[in-house]
C-alpha positions as CSV (number, residue, x, y, z in Angstrom):
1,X,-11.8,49.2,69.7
2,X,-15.0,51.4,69.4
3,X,-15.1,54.5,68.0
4,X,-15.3,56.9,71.2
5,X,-12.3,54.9,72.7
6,X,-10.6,55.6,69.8
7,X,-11.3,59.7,69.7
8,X,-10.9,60.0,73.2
9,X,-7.2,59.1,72.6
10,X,-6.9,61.3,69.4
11,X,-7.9,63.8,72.3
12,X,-5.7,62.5,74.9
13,X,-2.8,63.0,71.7
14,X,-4.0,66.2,71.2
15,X,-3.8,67.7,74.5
16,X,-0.7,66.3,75.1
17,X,0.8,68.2,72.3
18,X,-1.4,71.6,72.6
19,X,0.0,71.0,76.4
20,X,3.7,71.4,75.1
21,X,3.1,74.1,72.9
22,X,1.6,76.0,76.0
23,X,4.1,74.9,78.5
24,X,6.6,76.2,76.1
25,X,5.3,79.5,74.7
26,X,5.6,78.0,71.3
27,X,3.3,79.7,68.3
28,X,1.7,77.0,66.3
29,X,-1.4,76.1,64.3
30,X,-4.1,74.5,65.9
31,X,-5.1,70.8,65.2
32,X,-7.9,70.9,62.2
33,X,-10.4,67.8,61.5
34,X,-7.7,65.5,60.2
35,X,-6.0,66.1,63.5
36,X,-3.2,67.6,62.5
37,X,-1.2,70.9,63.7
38,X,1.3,72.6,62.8
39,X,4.5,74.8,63.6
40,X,7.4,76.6,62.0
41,X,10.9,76.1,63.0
42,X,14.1,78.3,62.1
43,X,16.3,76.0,60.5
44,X,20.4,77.1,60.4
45,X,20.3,75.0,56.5
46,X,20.2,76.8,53.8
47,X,16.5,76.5,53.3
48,X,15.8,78.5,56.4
49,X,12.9,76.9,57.9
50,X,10.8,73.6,58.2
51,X,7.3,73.0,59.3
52,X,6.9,70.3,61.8
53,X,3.3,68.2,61.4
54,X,1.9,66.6,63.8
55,X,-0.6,63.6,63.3
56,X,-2.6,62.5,66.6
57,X,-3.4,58.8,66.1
58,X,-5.1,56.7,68.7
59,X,-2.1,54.8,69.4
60,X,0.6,57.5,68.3
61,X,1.5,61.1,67.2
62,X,3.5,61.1,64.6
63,X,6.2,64.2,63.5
64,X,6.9,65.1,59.7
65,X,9.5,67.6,59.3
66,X,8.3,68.9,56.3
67,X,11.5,70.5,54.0
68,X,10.4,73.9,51.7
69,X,12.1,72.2,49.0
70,X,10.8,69.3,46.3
71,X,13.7,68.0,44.7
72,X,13.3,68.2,40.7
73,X,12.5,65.3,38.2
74,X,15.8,65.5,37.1
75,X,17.6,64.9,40.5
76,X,15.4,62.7,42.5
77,X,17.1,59.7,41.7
78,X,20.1,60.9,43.5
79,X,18.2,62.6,46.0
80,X,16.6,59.3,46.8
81,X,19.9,57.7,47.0
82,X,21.3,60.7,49.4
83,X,18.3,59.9,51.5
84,X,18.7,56.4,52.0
85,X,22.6,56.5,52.4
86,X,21.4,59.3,55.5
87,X,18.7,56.5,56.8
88,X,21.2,53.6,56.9
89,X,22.3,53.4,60.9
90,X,19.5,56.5,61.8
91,X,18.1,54.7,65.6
92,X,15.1,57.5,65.9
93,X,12.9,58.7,63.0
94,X,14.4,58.6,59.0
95,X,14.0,60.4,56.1
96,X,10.9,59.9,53.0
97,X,10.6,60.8,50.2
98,X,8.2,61.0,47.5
99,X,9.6,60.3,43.8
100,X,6.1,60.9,42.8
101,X,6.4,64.5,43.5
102,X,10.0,65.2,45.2
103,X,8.4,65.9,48.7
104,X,11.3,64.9,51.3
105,X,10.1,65.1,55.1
106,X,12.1,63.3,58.4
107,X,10.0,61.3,60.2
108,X,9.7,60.6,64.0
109,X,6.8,58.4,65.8
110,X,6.0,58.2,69.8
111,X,3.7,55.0,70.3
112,X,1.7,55.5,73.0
113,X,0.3,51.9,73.6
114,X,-2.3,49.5,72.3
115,X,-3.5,47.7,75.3
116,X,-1.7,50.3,78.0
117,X,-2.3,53.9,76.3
118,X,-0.8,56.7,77.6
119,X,-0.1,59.9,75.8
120,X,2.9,61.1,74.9
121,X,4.9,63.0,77.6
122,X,6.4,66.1,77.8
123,X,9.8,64.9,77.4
124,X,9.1,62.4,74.3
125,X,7.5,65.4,72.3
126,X,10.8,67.2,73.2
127,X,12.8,64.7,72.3
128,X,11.3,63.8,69.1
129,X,11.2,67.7,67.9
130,X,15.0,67.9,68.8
131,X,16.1,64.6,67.1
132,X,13.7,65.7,63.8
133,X,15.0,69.6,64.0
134,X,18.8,68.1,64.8
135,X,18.4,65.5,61.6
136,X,17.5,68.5,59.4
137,X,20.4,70.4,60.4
138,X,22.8,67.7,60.0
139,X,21.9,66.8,56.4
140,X,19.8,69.7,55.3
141,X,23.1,71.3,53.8
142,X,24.4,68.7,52.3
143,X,20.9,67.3,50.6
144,X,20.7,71.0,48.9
145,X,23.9,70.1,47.5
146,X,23.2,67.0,45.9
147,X,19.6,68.5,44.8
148,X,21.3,71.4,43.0
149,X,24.0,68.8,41.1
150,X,26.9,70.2,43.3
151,X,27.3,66.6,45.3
152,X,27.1,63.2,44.5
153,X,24.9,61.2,47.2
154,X,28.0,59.6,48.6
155,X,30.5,62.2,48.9
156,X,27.3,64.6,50.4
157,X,26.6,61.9,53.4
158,X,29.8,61.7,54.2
159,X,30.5,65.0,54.6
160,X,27.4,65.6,56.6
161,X,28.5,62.7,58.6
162,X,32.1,63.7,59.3
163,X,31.9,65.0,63.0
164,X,29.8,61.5,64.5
């Protein structure tokens, strides 16, 4: 694929998104070089907030829920395993993590084609920014818990996963 196909469905991406943002009256930050934007989301776990990314690809945008928390040195291990006991049985988007530095995000992708591009809807952008925002509120509590030593991974999952 050449170059100028390949930025003309960055743009496609991005206009989709701006396009939502608009249609919706939501405040965000504009897509910069890397094409990414961004937006902040009130968040009803205890952390308050969470800034959505959004990466335009040529054959996907791509959502990272980005957390205001890095979980310590001392607790990522069980942080890691609270993540991945949350992942297990997820069917859109999942939780990463980075034991380099304790960065935890959720994750949500809209492929938009390889041979049939088209960019992402209305709807899908919806729907992907209520299933990230919904994940964070379902386990966001619970992953403060288990960062703060007051949770073992187990106990913290099951209690965020007692009303499915």
């Amino acid at each position: 694929m050449a170059d100028t196909e390949k930025q003309a469905k960055i743009m496609a991406v991005r206009e989709a998104v701006e396009e939502y943002f608009d249609s919706e009256g939501m405040k965000y930050n504009p897509f910069d070089e890397d094409n990414v934007a961004h937006a902040t989301y009130a968040s009803d776990a205890k952390f308050g907030h969470v800034t959505a990314v959004f990466h335009a690809y040529h054959d996907m945008l791509i959502l990272h829920f980005m957390l205001p928390l890095k979980a310590s040195e001392e607790e990522r291990d069980k942080v890691g395993e609270f993540l991945l006991r949350a992942n297990y049985g997820l069917k859109v988007g999942g939780f990463d993590f980075d034991f380099n530095d304790g960065e935890i995000s959720y994750r949500v992708a809209i492929h938009c084609g390889f041979e049939e591009f088209a960019p992402p809807t209305h709807e899908q952008i919806d729907v992907a920014l209520t299933i990230g925002l919904m994940m964070i509120e379902k386990y966001g509590n619970a992953l403060v818990k288990v960062m703060f030593g007051l949770a073992e991974p187990e106990d913290a999952v099951d209690s965020a996963e007692e009303d499915d």
